[in-house]
C-alpha positions as CSV (number, residue, x, y, z in Angstrom):
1,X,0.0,0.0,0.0
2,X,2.8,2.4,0.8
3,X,4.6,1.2,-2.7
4,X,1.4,2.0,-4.4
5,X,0.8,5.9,-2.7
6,X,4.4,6.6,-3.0
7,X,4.3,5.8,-6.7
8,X,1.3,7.8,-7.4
9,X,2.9,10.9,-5.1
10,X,5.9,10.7,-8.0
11,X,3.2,10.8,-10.8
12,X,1.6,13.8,-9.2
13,X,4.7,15.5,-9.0
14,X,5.7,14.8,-12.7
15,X,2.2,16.7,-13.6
16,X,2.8,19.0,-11.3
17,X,2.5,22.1,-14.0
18,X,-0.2,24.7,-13.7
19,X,-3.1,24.5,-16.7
20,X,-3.0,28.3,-18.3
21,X,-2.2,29.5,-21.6
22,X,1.3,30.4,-22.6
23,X,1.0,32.7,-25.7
24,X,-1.2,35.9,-26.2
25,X,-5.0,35.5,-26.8
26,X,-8.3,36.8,-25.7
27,X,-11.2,34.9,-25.4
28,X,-14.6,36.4,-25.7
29,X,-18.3,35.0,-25.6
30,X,-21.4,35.7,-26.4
31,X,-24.7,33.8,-25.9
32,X,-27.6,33.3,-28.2
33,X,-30.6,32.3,-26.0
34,X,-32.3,31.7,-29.1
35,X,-30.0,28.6,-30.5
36,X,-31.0,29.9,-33.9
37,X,-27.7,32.0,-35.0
38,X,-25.7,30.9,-37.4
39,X,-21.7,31.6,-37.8
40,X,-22.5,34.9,-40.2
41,X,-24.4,36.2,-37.7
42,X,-22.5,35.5,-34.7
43,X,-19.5,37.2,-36.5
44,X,-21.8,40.4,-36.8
45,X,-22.5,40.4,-33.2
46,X,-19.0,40.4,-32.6
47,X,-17.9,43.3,-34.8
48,X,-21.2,45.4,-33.2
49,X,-19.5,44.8,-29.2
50,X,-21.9,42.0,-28.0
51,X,-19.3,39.6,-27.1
52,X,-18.6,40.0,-23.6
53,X,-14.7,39.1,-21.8
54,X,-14.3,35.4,-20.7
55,X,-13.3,35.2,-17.4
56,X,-10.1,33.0,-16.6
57,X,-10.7,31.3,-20.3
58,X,-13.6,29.2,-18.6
59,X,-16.6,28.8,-20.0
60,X,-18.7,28.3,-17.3
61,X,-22.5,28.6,-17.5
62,X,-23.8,25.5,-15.6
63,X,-27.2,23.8,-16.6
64,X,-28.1,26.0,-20.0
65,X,-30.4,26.1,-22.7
66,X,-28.4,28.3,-25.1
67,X,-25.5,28.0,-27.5
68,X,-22.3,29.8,-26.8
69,X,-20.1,31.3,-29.4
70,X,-16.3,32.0,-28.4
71,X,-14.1,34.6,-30.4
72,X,-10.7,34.3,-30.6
73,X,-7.9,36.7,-31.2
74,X,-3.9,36.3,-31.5
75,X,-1.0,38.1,-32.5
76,X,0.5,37.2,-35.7
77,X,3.0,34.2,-34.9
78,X,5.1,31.7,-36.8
79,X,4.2,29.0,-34.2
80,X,1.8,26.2,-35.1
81,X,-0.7,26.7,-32.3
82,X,-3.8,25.3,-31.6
83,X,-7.1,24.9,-29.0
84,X,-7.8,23.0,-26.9
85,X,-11.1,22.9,-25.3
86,X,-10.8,21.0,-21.6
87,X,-13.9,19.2,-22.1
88,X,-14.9,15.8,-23.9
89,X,-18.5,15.7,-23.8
90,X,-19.4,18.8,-25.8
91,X,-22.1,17.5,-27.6
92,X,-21.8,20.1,-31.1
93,X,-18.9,22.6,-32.4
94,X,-18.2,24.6,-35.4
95,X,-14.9,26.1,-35.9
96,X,-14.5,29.0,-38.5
97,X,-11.7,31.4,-38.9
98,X,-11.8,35.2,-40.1
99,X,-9.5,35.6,-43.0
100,X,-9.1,39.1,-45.2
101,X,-12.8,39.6,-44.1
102,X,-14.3,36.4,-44.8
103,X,-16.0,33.7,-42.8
104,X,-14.3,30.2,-43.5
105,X,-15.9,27.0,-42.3
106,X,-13.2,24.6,-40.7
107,X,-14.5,22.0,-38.8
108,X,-17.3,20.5,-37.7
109,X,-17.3,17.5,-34.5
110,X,-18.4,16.9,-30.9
111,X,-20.0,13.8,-29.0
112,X,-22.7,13.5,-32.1
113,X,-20.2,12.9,-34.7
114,X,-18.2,9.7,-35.5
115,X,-14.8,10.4,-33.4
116,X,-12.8,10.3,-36.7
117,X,-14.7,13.7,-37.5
118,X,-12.2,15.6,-34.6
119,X,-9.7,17.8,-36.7
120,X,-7.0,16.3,-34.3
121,X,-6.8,12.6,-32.5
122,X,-7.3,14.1,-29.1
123,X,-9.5,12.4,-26.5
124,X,-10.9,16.1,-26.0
125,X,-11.3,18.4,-28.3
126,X,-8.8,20.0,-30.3
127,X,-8.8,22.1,-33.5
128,X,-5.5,23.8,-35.3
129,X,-5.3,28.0,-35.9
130,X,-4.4,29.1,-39.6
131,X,-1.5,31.1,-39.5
132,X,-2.6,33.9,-41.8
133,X,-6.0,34.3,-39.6
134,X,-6.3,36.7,-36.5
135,X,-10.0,35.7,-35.9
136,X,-11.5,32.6,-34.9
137,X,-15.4,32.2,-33.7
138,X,-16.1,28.3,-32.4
139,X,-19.6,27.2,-31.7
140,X,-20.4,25.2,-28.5
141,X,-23.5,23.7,-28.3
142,X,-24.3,21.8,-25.2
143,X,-28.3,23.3,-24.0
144,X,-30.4,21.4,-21.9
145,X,-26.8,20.2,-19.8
146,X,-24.1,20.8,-17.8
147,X,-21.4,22.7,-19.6
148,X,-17.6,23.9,-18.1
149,X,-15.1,24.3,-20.9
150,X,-11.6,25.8,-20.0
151,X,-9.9,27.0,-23.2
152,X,-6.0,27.3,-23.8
153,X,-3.6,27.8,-26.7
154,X,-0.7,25.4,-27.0
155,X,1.9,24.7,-29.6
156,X,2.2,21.2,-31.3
157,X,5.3,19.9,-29.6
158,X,3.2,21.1,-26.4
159,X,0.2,19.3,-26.7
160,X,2.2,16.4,-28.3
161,X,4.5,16.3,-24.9
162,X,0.9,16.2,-22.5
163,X,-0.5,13.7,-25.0
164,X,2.7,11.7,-24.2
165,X,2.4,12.1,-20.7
166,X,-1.6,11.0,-20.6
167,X,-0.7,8.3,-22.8
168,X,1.6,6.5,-20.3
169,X,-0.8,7.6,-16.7
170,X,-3.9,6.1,-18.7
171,X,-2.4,3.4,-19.3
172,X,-0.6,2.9,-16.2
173,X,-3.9,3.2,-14.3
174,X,-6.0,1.5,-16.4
175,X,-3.9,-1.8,-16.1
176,X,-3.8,-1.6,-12.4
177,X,-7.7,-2.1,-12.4
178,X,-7.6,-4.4,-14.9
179,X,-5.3,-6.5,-12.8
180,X,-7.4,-6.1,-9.7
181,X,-10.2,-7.3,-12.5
182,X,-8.6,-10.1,-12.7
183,X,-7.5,-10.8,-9.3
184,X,-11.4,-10.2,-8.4
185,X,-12.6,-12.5,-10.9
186,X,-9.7,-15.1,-9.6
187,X,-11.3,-15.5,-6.3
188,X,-14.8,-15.5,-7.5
189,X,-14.2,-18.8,-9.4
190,X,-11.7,-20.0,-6.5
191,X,-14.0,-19.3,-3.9
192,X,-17.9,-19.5,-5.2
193,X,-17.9,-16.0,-2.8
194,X,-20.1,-14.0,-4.7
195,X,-18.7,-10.8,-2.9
196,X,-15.3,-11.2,-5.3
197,X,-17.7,-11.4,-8.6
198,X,-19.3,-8.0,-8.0
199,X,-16.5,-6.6,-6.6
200,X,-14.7,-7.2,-10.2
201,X,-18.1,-5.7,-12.2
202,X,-18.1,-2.5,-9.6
203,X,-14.4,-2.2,-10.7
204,X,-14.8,-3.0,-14.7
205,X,-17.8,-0.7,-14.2
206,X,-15.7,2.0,-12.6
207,X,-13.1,2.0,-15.1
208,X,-15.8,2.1,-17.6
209,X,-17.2,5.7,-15.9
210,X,-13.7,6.7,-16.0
211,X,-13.3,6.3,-19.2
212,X,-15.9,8.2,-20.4
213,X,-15.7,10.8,-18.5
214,X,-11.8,11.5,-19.6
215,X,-12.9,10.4,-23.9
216,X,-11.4,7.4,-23.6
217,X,-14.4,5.0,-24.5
218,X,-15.2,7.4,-27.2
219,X,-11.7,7.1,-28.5
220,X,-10.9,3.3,-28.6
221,X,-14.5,1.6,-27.6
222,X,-17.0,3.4,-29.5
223,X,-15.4,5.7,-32.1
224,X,-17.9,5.2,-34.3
225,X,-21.2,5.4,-32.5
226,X,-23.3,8.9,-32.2
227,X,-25.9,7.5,-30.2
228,X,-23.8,6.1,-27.1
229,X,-21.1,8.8,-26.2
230,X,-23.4,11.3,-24.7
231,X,-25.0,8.4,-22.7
232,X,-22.1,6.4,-21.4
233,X,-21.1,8.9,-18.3
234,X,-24.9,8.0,-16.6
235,X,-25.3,4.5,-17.8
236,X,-21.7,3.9,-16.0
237,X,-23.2,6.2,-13.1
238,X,-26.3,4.0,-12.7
239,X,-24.6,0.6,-12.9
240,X,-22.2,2.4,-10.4
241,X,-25.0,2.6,-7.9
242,X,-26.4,-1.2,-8.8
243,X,-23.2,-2.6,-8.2
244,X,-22.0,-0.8,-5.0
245,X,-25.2,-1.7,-3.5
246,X,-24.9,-5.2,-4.2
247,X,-21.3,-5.7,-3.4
248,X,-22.1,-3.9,0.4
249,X,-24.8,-6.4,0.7
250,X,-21.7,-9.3,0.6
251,X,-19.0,-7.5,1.5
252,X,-20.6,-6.0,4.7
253,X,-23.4,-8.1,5.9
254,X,-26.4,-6.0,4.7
255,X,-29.1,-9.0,5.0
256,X,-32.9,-9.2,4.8
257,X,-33.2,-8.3,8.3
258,X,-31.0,-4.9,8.1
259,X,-33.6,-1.7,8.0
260,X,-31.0,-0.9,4.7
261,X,-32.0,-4.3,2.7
262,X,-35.2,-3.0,1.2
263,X,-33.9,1.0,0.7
264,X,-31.4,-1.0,-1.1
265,X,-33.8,-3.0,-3.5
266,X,-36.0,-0.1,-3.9
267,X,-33.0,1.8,-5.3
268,X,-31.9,-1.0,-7.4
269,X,-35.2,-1.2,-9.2
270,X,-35.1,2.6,-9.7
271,X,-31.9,2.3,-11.2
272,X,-32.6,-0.3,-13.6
273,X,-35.5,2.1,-14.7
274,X,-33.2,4.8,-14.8
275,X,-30.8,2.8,-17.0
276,X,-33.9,1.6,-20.0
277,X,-34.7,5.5,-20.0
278,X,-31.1,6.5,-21.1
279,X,-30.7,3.4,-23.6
280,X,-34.1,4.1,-25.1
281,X,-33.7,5.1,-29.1
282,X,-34.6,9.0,-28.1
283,X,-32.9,11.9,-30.2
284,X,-32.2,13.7,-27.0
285,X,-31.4,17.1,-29.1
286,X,-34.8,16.9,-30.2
287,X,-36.2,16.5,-26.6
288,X,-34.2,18.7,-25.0
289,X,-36.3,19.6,-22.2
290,X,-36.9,15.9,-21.4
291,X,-32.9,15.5,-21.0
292,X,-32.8,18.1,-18.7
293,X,-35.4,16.6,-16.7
294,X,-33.9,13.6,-16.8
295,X,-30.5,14.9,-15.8
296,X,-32.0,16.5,-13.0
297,X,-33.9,13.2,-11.5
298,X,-31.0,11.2,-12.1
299,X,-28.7,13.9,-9.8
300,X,-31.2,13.2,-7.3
301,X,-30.9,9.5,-7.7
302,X,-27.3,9.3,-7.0
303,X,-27.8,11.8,-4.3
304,X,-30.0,9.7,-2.6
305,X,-28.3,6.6,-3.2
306,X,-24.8,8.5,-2.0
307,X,-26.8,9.0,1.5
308,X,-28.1,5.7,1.9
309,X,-25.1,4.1,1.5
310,X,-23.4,6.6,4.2
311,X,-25.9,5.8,6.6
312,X,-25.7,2.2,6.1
313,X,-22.0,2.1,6.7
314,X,-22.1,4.2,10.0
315,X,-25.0,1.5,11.5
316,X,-22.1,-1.2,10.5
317,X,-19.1,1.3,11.9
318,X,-20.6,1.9,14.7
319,X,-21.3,-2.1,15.3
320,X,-17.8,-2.5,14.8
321,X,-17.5,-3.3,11.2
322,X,-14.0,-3.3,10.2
323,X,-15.1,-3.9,6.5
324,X,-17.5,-1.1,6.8
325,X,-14.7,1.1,7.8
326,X,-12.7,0.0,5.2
327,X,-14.9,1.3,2.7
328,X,-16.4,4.8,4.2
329,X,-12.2,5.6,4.2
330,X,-11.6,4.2,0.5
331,X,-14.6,5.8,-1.1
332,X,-14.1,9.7,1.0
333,X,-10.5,8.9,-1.2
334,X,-12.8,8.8,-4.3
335,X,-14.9,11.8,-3.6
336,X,-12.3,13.9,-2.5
337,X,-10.4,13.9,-5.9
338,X,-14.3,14.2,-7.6
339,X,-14.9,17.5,-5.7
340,X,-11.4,18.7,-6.4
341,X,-12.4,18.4,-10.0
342,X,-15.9,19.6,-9.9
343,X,-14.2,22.5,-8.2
344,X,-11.7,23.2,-10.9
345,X,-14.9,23.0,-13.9
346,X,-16.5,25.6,-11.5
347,X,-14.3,27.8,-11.4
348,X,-13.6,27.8,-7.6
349,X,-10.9,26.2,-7.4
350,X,-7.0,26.6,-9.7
351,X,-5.5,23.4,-9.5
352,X,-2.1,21.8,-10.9
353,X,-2.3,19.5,-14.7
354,X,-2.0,15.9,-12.7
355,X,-5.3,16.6,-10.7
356,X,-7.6,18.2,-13.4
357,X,-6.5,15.3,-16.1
358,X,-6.2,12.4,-13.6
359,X,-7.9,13.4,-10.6
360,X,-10.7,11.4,-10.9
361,X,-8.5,8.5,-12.1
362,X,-6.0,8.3,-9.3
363,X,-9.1,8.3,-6.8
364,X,-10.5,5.6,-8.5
365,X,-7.4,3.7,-8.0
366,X,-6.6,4.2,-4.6
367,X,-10.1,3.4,-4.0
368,X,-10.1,0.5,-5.8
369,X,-6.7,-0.7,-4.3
370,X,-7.8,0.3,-0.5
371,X,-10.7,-2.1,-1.2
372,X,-8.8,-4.9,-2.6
373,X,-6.5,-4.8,0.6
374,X,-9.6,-5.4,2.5
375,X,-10.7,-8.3,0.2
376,X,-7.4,-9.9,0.2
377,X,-7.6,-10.2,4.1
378,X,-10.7,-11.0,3.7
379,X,-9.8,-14.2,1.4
380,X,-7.1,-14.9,3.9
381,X,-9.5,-15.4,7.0
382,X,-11.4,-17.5,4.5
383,X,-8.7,-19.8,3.6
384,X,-7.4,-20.0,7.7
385,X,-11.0,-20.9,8.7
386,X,-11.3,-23.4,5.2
387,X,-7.6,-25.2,6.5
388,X,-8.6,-25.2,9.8
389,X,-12.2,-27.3,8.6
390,X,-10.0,-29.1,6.8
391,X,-7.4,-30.3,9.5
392,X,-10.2,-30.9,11.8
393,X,-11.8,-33.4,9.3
394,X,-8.7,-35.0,8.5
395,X,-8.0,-35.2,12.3
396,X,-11.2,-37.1,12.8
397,X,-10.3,-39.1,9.7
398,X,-7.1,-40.0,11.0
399,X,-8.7,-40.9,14.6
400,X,-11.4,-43.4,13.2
401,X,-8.5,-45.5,10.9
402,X,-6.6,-45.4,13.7
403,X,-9.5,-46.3,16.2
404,X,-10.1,-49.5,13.1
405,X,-6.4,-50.5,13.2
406,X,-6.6,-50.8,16.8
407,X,-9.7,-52.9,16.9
408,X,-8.1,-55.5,14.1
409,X,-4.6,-55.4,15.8
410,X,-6.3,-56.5,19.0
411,X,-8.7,-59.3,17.5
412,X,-5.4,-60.5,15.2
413,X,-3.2,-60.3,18.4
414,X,-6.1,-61.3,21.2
415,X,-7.9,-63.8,19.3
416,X,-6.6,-65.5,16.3
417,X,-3.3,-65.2,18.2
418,X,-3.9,-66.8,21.1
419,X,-6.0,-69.8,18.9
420,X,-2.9,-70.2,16.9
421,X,-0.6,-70.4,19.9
422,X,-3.2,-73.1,21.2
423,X,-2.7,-75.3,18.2
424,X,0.6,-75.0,18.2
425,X,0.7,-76.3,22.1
426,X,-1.7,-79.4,21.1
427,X,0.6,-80.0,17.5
428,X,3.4,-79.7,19.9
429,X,1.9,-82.6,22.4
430,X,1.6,-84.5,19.1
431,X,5.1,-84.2,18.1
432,X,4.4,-82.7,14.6
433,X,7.2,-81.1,14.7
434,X,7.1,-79.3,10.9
435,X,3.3,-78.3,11.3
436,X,4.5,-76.7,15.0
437,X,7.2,-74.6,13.4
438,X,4.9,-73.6,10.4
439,X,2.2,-72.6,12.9
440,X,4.8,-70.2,14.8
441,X,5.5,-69.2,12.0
442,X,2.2,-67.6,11.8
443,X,1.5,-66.6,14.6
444,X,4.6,-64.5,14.3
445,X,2.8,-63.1,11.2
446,X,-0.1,-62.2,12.8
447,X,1.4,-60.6,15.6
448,X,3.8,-58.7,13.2
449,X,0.6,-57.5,11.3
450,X,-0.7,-56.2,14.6
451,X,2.1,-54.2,15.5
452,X,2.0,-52.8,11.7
453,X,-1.5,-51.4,12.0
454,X,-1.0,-50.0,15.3
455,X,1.5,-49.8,17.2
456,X,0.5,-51.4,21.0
457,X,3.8,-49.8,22.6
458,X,2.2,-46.4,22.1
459,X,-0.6,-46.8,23.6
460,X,0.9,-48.5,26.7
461,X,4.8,-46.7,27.0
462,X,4.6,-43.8,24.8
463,X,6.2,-43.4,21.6
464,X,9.8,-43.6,22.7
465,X,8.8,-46.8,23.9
466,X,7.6,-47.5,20.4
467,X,10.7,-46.5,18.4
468,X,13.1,-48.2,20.4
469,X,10.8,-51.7,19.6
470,X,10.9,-50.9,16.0
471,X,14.6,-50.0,16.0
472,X,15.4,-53.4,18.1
473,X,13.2,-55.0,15.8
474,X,14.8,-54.0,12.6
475,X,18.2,-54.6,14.5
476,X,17.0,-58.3,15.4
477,X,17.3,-59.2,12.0
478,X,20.5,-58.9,11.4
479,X,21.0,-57.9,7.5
480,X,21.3,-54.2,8.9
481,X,22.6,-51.9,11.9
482,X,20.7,-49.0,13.1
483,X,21.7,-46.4,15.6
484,X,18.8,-44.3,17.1
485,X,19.6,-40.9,18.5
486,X,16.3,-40.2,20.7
487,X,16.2,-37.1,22.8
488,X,12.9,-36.0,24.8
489,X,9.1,-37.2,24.4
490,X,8.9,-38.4,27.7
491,X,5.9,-40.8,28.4
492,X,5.0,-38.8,31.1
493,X,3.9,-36.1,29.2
494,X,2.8,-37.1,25.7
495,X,1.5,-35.1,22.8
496,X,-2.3,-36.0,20.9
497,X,-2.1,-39.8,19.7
498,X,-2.8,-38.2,15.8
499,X,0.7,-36.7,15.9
500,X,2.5,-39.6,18.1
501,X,0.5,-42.2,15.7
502,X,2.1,-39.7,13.0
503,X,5.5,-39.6,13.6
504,X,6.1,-43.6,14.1
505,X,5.2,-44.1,11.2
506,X,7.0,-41.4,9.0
507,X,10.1,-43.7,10.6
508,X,8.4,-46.5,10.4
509,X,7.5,-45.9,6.3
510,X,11.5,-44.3,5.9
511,X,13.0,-47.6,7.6
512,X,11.1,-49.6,5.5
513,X,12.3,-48.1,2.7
514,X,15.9,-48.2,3.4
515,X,15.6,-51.7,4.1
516,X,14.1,-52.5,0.9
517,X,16.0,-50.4,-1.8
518,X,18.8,-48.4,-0.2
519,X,20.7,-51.3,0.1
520,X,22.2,-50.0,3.2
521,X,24.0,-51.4,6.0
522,X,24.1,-48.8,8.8
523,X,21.4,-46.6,8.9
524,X,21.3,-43.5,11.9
525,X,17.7,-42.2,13.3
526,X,17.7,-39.3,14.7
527,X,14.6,-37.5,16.8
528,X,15.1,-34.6,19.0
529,X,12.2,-33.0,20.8
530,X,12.6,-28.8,20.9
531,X,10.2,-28.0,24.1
532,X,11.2,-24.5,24.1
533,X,10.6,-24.7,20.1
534,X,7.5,-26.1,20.2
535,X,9.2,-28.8,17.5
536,X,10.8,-31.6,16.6
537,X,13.8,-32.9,13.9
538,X,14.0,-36.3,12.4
539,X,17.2,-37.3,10.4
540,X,17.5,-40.6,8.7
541,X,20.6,-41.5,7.1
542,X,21.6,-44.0,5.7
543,X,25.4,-45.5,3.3
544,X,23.2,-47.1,1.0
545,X,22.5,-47.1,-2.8
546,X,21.1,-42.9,-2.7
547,X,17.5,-42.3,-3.8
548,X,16.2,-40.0,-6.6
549,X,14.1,-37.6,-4.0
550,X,11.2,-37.3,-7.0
551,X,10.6,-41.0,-5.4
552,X,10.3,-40.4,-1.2
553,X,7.2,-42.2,-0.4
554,X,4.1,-39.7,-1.1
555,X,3.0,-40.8,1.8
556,X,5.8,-39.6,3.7
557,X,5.1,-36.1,2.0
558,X,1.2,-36.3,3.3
559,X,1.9,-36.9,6.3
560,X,4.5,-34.6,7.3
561,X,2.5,-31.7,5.1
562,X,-0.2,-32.5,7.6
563,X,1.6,-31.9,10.3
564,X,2.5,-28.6,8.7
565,X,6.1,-29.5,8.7
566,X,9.2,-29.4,6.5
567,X,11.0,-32.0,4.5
568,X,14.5,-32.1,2.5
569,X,16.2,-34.6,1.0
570,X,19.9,-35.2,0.2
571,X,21.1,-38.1,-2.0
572,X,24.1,-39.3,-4.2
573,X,24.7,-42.6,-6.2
574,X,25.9,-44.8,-4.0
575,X,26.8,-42.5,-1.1
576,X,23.8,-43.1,0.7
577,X,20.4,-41.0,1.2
578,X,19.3,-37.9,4.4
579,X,16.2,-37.2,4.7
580,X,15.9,-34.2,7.2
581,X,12.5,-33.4,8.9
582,X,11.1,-30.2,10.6
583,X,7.8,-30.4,12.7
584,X,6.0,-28.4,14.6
585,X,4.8,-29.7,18.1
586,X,1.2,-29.1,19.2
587,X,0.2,-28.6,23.1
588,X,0.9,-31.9,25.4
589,X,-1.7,-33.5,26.4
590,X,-2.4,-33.2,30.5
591,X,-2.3,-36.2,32.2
C-alpha cells in the first residue's frame, strides 16, 4: 500500500504544472438564447461589441439552454498553435476562422459525430489556428446540460509532450484495475464468494465511468457510434450505484433483516428504470427539455443513493464493522479527488495539470486498491477458517482409521493369536514337529501384522517406547545396523495420539524403505524433541544405494504436510540417502 501511494505521489509530481495558456489570446463570448444564430451572424454580433470578456478562459454557464459562441484573437506568430477545449463531452462545435474579411468554415465535431470527424486525434477536443488568420469564432453547443469548458492555446510539440504524458498515466492506471479485474474475478471462481464477482463488475464498471468521462471509450471503444457517447457517463453512473449496493450487501453483511436491505432494493429497481430510459432510441437534441429533466432526476438518484449508503455504513461502523470502515475511508479517497475536479470545472478552485487530467482517475485507484487490501484479508481469513475445517476433518479421519487399526490389531493379536498359539501347544503334544514350526511361524505373522497397523507400545509406553521396539526389531534381523539418537518425548507427558501415531510411522515408512531399496547397512535415526521450540527434527541417514528424491514415499510427504512441517532430502549414487524433517509440536496432552 505504501509502494502503491508513494508511486502515485511521484506521478503527481511529474504533472505537477499549472493548466493556463502560454502565448497571447483573448477569449470572448457571447450567448444566443435563441439557438438559432448561425456563424455569419454570430461574426456580426461580434464586430457590433456584444461579445462579452471570458473570465479565466472558462466557460462556465452550468445547466443552460443556449449556444455559446467564443471569439478568438492572436497576434501574428510563426508558431503552429492550436485549442484546446478542456472538455470531452461537448455535444456540437463549429470552428470557423476570419480571414481578409471572410467567414471560413473549418470543422465540424463533438460527442454526435463519428470520433474520426475531430480535426486532431485528441481524447478532448482539439482544433488547429491558420496562421494567416487573427480571428477565430467556435460554436459550443451543449443546452439542456451541464457545460464547463476551460480553453487554452498550445503549440504542437506542447500538446504532443501532455498527449505523451496522458498516454503513459492512462495506461498505467488502467492496467492496475484491470489487474485487480482479474484478481477479483480469480477469487470468484476460486472461492464461489459472490462478494469477489461484484466486486470485479463495480471495478470493470468504474473503469468504464472513468473512461468516459476522460474520452477514452469514445476514443478506442465506441469511435464510431453517435448515439452512445453522450449516454455512457450515466449509464456507468447508474450501474455504479447497482453494483456498489450489491457488493455492500456481501461485502458487509447487509441482509434481509438490516432496516438498509429494502432501501437497497427499492433503489436497485429505480436504477434499472433509470438505466432503460437513457438506452431508449430517443434523439435527446430533439427533446431537450426531457434531458434536462432527466438529468435533473438522475442527480437526485445518485444523491439519494450517496446518503443511503453513508448511513448504512455508519450503522455497521458503529457495530464494529471493520469492512465497513474499510470502505467509508476508500470511497471519501474517491470523492475527495471528484470535488477537487468539480471545483476546478467551477471555477472555484486553480489546480495543478495531474489533478484536473487524472484526478478522478488516481481516486478511482486508490479506491479500488484500498478495497482490494480489505478483500485480500478478507480471502485470507477465509482460507485459515477453510484449513482449519479441513485439519479438523482429516483429524477425525485420521482418529477413526486409527481407532479401526486398533480394533483389528487386538482381535489379530487377542484372538486369532492366542488360537494359533493353542494349536501350536496341542501340535506340539503330538510331536508334529514341521506343522509346529509352520504354525509359529504364523503366529509370528499375525502378531507382526498387529504391530504394523497399530502400534500397541504407544498406547501402553509412549512413543519412545515404540521407536526403540521398531529399532530393536529392525536390528534383530541382522542384515542391517541402526543407531537411534532419541532425545525427549517423555511418556510422562505425551502429545495427541494423531501426531504420536504420526510420527512412528513417517520412521516407520522411511526404515522400511531403506531396508528394501537403499541397500544400506548402517542406517542413523535421529529424533530430538525442541520443548522451548514447540518442535521436533527427524534425520534418517543412511550408506546405501542414494535415492532420486522425486521418489520419497508420497506418503511420507502427506503426512509430514499434515503436520504442517518441512522436508529435505539429500542423495548421491551410492553415497547413501538424508532425509531431514522439521515439525511443529502441538500442546501436550495433560495427564
Amino acid at each position: 500500500m505504501r509502494r502503491a501511494c508513494f508511486f502515485l505521489f511521484l506521478l503527481f509530481l511529474c504533472g505537477i504544472h499549472p493548466l493556463q495558456a502560454q502565448h497571447r489570446q483573448l477569449f470572448r463570448v457571447w450567448e444566443d438564447t435563441t439557438r438559432k444564430q448561425g456563424a455569419f451572424s454570430a461574426l456580426s454580433h461580434y464586430y457590433n461589441g456584444d461579445y462579452a470578456l471570458l473570465v479565466d478562459n472558462n466557460l462556465n454557464p452550468g445547466f443552460t439552454k443556449s449556444v455559446f459562441w467564443i471569439a478568438i484573437t492572436v497576434p501574428p506568430t510563426h508558431e503552429d498553435l492550436l485549442l484546446i477545449t478542456d472538455n470531452a463531452h461537448i455535444n456540437h462545435l463549429e470552428w470557423y476562422a476570419v480571414q481578409d474579411g471572410s467567414l471560413l468554415p473549418l470543422y465540424v465535431t463533438g460527442d454526435f459525430f463519428p470520433f474520426k470527424q475531430r480535426p486532431v486525434i485528441h481524447n478532448s477536443f482539439v482544433f488547429p489556428l491558420e496562421r494567416k488568420a487573427s480571428l477565430y469564432l467556435l460554436k459550443v453547443d451543449k443546452h439542456y446540460e451541464s457545460l464547463q469548458a476551460p480553453l487554452r492555446l498550445v503549440t504542437q510539440g506542447e500538446l504532443a509532450q501532455e498527449m505523451a504524458s496522458e498516454n503513459l498515466l492512462s495506461g498505467l492506471f488502467t492496467g492496475i484495475m484491470v489487474l485487480i479485474i482479474l484478481f477479483g474475478a480469480f477469487l470468484f471462481f476460486t472461492t464461489r464468494d459472490r462478494v469477489y464477482g461484484y466486486y470485479a463488475l463495480y471495478v470493470l464498471s468504474i473503469l468504464l465511468w472513468v473512461w468516459a468521462n476522460k474520452g477514452l471509450g469514445f476514443h478506442y471503444l465506441w469511435p464510431n457510434s453517435y448515439f452512445f457517447p453522450s449516454r455512457a457517463r450515466p449509464v456507468f453512473v447508474v450501474t455504479n450505484m447497482l453494483l456498489v449496493f450489491q457488493f455492500l450487501q456481501y461485502f458487509i453483511g447487509i441482509g434481509k433483516e438490516n432496516w438498509a436491505y429494502r432501501p437497497f432494493k427499492v433503489f436497485q429497481i429505480i436504477g434499472c428504470c433509470f438505466l432503460v430510459v437513457i438506452l431508449w432510441p430517443m434523439d435527446y437534441a430533439r427533446f431537450g427539455m426531457a434531458s434536462m429533466v432527466l438529468q435533473t432526476a438522475l442527480t437526485l438518484f445518485s444523491l439519494g443513493a450517496v446518503l443511503l449508503v453513508a448511513a448504512s455504513l455508519i450503522q455497521k461502523i458503529l457495530q464494529k464493522n471493520t469492512a465497513a470502515l474499510v470502505y467509508m475511508v476508500a470511497t471519501m479517497v474517491l470523492l475527495t479527488f471528484i470535488t477537487l475536479e468539480i471545483s476546478y470545472y467551477l471555477g472555484k478552485l486553480d489546480l495543478p495539470a495531474y489533478f484536473v487530467h487524472f484526478g478522478v482517475f488516481t481516486g478511482a485507484v486508490l479506491e479500488i486498491i484500498i478495497i482490494t487490501f480489505a478483500l485480500a484479508a478478507r480471502f485470507n481469513t477465509y482460507r485459515k477458517e477453510k484449513e482449519s475445517v479441513l485439519r479438523t476433518l482429516t483429524d477425525t479421519i485420521i482418529a477413526v482409521e486409527e481407532k479401526e487399526r486398533k480394533i483389528l490389531a487386538d482381535q489379530l493379536h487377542d484372538e486369532i493369536g492366542s488360537m494359533l498359539s493353542l494349536a501350536s501347544l496341542n501340535m506340539q503334544a503330538m510331536k508334529f514337529d514341521e506343522v509346529t514350526g509352520l504354525l509359529d511361524q504364523l503366529s509370528h505373522t499375525v502378531r507382526h501384522i498387529s504391530h504394523q497397523l497399530t502400534p500397541v507400545a504407544i498406547e501402553k509406553y509412549g512413543l519412545r517406547h515404540a521407536i526403540e521396539d521398531l529399532v530393536k526389531m529392525a536390528n534383530g534381523s541382522g542384515k542391517i545396523n541402526i543407531e537411534l539418537v532419541l532425545i525427549g518425548f517423555s511418556p510422562a507427558t505425551p502429545y495427541p495420539s494423531n501426531t504420536e501415531h504420526t510420527i512412528y510411522r513417517i520412521i516407520q515408512e522411511l526404515l522400511q524403505n531403506i531396508l528394501k531399496h537403499a541397500e544400506a547397512s548402517n542406517v542413523l535415526i535421529q529424533l530430538i524433541e525442541m520443548e522451548q521450540e514447540r518442535s521436533c527434527s527427524l534425520i534418517v541417514e543412511d550408506n546405501g544405494k542414494g535415492i532420486d528424491p522425486a521418489t520419497i514415499l508420497r506418503s511420507v510427504e502427506a503426512k509430514v504436510a499434515y503436520l504442517q512441517g518441512k522436508i529435505m532430502i539429500e542423495s548421491r549414487p551410492k553415497e547413501g540417502a538424508m532425509v531431514n524433517i522439521e515439525l511443529p509440536l502441538p500442546e501436550k496432552i495433560t495427564l
